[in-house]
C-alpha positions as CSV (number, residue, x, y, z in Angstrom):
1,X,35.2,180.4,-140.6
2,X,37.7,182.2,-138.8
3,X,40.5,179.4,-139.3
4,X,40.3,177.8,-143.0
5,X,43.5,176.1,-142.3
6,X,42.2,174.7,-138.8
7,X,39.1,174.0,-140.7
8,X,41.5,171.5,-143.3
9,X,43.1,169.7,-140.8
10,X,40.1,168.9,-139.2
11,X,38.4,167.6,-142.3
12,X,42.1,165.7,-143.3
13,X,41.6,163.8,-140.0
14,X,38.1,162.6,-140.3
15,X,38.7,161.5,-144.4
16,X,41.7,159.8,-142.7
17,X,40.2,157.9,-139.8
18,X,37.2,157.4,-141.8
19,X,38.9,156.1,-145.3
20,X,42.0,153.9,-143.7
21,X,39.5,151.7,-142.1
22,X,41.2,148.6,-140.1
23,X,41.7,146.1,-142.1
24,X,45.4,146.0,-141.7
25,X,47.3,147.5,-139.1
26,X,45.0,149.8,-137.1
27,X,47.9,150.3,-134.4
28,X,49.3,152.2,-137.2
29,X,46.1,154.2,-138.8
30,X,45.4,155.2,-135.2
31,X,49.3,156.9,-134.5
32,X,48.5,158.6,-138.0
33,X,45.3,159.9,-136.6
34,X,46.5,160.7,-133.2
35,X,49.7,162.9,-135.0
36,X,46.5,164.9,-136.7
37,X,44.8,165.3,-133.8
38,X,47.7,166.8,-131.7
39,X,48.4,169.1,-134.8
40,X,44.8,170.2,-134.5
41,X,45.0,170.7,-130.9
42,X,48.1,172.6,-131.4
43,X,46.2,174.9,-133.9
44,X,43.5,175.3,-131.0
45,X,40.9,173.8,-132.2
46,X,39.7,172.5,-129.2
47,X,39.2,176.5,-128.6
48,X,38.1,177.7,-131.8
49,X,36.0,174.7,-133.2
50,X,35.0,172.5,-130.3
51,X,32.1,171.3,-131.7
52,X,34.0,169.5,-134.2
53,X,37.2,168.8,-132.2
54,X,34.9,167.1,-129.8
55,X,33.0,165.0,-132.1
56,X,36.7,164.2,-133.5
57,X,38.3,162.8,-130.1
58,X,34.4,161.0,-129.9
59,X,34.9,159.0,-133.5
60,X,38.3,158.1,-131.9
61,X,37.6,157.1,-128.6
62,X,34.9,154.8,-130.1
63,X,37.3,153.3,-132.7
64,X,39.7,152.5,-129.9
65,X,37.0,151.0,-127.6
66,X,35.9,148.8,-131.0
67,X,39.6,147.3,-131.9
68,X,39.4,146.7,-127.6
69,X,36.6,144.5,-127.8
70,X,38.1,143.3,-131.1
71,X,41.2,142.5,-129.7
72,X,39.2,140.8,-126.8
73,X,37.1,138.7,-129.1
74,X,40.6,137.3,-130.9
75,X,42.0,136.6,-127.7
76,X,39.3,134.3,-126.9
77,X,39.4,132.9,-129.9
78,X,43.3,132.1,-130.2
């Protein structure tokens, strides 16, 4: 591993997106994991660890398109 410290932020942001869950303000669990991201990014690892940069901005992309269709569901409902 070239980076250990690039390495550690990565890991930080999945335990975060992955432990805060959405149970009660996503809005706010998503700028927290969005701020890790860009501190990442700023570290380059979308240059030095894609793999796992990429499969980072995937686990977020599909936890916005799920509180989307959440958000959808409640609107329907209300």
């Amino acid at each position: 591993m070239k980076n250990p410290l690039l390495f550690r932020l990565l890991v930080i942001g999945f335990i975060i997106f992955g432990v805060a869950g959405f149970s009660k303000s996503p809005q706010e669990k998503l700028n927290f994991a969005n701020a890790a991201i860009e501190a990442a990014k700023q570290a380059e690892a979308d240059r030095y660890m894609a793999d796992k940069y990429n499969a980072m901005m995937d686990s977020l992309n599909k936890a916005n398109e799920i509180i989307k269709a959440e958000q959808a569901r409640l609107s329907t409902i209300y």
